[in-house]
N, C-alpha and C positions, 0 to 999 in steps of 0.2 A: 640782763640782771646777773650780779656775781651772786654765787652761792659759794660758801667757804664754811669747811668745820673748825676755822680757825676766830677767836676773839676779836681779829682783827685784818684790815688788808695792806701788808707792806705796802708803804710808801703813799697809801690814801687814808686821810683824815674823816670819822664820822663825824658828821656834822649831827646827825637827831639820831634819836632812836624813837623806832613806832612803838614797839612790842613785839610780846610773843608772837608769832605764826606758826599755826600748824596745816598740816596735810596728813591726811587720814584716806587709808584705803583698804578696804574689806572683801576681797577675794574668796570665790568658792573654788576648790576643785572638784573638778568633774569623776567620774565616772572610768571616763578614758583616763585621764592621766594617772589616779590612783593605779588603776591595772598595770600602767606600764610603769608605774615607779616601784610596785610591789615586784615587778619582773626583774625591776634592775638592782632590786633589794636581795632578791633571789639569789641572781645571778652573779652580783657585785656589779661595782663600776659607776658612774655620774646618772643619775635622772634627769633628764634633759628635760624632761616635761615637767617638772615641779622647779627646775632652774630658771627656765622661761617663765613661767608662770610668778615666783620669785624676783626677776627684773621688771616683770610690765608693771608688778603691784610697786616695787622702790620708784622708780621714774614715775608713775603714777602719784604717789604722795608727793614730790620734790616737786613735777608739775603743779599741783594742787597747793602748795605752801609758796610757791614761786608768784601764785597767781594770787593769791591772797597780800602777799607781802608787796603786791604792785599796789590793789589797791588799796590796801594803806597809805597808799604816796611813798612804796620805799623805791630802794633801786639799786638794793643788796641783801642777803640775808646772810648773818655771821653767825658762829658757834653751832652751825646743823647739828643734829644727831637724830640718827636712822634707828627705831626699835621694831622687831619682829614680835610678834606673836598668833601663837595658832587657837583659836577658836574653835567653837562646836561642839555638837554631841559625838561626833565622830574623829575630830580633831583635823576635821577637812576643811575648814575655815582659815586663809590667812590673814593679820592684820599688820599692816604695817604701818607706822605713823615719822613722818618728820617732822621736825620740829625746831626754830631757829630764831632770832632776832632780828628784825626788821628792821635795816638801817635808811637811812641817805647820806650818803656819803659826798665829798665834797667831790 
């Protein structure tokens, strides 16, 4: 399946459009990673552990809206857009949602 955050895909014609499709994913962080991202907040430098954590929730949603947008009958999704947000009473909840148009294209 194409995924594109573009309106359309050079050189191929949509033939339908299904609809909206989303993919929604709601992540917690742990325990562990907090500590070690507070360390690296300390310290300076990248948090590996909330950057990781950060990719498996994006690719988790695009998975989850990819799979949705099949069954629909599609077999592209155009105009994606990826939104973050953090959740919680703690603000250790992350959510990320994609979101795109479900074509078929010719």
């Amino acid at each position: 399946m194409l995924v594109t955050t573009t309106p359309n895909i050079e050189g191929r014609r949509i033939k339908e459009y299904k609809g909206i499709v989303f993919g929604e994913v709601i992540s917690g962080v742990d325990f562990i990673k907090d500590f070690a991202a507070g360390l690296t907040n300390f310290f300076g430098g990248r948090s590996g552990s909330y950057e990781g954590e950060l990719i498996d929730a994006r690719e988790n949603a695009i998975a989850e809206m990819v799979k949705r947008a099949g069954n629909m009958g599609a077999n592209a999704v155009v105009a994606v857009d990826v939104d973050y947000e953090v959740l919680g009473q703690g603000n250790n909840m992350l959510m990320v949602t994609a979101s795109g148009t479900a074509v078929v294209l010719e």
